[in-house]
N, C-alpha and C positions, 0 to 999 in steps of 0.2 A: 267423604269420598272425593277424590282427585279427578278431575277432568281434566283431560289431556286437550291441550291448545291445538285448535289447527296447524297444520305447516303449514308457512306463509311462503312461498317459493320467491325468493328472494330477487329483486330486479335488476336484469342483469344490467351494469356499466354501457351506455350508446360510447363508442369507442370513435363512430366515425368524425365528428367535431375535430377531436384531439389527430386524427389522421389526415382529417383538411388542413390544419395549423401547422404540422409538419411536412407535409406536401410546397407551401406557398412559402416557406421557410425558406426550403430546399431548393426551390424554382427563383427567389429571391437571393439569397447564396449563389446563388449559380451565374446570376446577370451580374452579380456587381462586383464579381469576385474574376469576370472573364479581363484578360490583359488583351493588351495590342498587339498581337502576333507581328512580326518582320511580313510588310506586305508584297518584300520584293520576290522573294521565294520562301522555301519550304525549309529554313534554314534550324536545324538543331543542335546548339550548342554542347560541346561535350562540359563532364561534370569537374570540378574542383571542391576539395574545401576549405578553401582559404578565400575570404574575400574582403577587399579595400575599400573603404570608401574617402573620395576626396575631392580633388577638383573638378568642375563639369567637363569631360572631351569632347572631342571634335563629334563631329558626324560619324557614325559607324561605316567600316568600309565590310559589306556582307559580302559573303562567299560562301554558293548553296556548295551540293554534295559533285556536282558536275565541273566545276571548279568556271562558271559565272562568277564575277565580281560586279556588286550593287554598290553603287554610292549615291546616296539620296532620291531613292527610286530610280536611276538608269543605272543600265548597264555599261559596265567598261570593259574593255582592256587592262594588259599590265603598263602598256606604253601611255594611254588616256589617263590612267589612275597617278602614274605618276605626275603627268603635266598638272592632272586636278589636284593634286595634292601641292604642288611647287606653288599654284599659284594662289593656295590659301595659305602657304607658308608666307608669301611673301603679302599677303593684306595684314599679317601680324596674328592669324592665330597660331600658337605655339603649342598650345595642349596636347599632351599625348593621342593619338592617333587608335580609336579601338578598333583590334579585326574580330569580326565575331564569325568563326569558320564552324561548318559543319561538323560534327564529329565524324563523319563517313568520308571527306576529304581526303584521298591520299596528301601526306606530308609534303612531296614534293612541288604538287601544287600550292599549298602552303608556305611554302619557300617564296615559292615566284612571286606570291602576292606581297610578301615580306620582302623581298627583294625592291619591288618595285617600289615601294613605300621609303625603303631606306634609301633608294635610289630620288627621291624627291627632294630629300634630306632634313627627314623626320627624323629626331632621335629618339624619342619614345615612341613604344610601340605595346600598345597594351592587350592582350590575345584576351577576349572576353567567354568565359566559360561560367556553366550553369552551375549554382552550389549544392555540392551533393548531399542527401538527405541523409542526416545522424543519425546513427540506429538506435 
């Protein structure tokens, strides 16, 4: 005669461990993965997909949504931006000049600030946009 085995009810998996390790992952990922946002405003740059890399440029010259102009933490003008820019021209930096404009910027303030820059007598002028994600 056959005796049937007890059912052993089987122990179920402690799942919380494996949910702390992925938790501290997550929260780790998170701090070293944060960049340096533009401290001077709220600036977001529109998307491209084409990106260069080469020589180091100059200082960013930032331009929030309001059409504000940052250059190394202060605020400018178009008439200051260009004196500031004439007279890094003339200590010998040459490198192109990046503007990194908000994408909400109307164009023609865009102009202006491109204006002013060419008006220093910058000849590059490199428009810094974000690289849009591949699908």
């Amino acid at each position: 005669m056959r005796l049937k085995r007890p059912y052993k009810k089987r122990d179920e998996e402690n799942l919380i461990p494996l949910i702390n390790i992925v938790f501290l992952m997550l929260i780790l990922f998170l701090a070293a993965g944060v960049l340096r946002p533009f401290k001077e405003g709220s600036v977001s740059p529109a998307e491209s997909s084409f990106s260069q890399q080469g020589e180091r440029p100059m200082e960013p010259v930032l331009v929030d949504r309001s059409g504000r102009i940052f250059v190394g933490g202060e605020e400018h003008d178009p008439a200051s931006l260009t004196s500031l820019l004439q007279s890094r021209r003339t200590a010998g930096m040459t490198n192109p000049v990046p503007v990194v404009a908000d994408r909400d910027l109307p164009a023609d303030q865009l102009v202006d600030v491109i204006e002013a820059t060419k008006a220093a007598g910058v000849e590059k002028i490199r428009l810094v946009t974000r690289r849009r994600a591949m699908p």
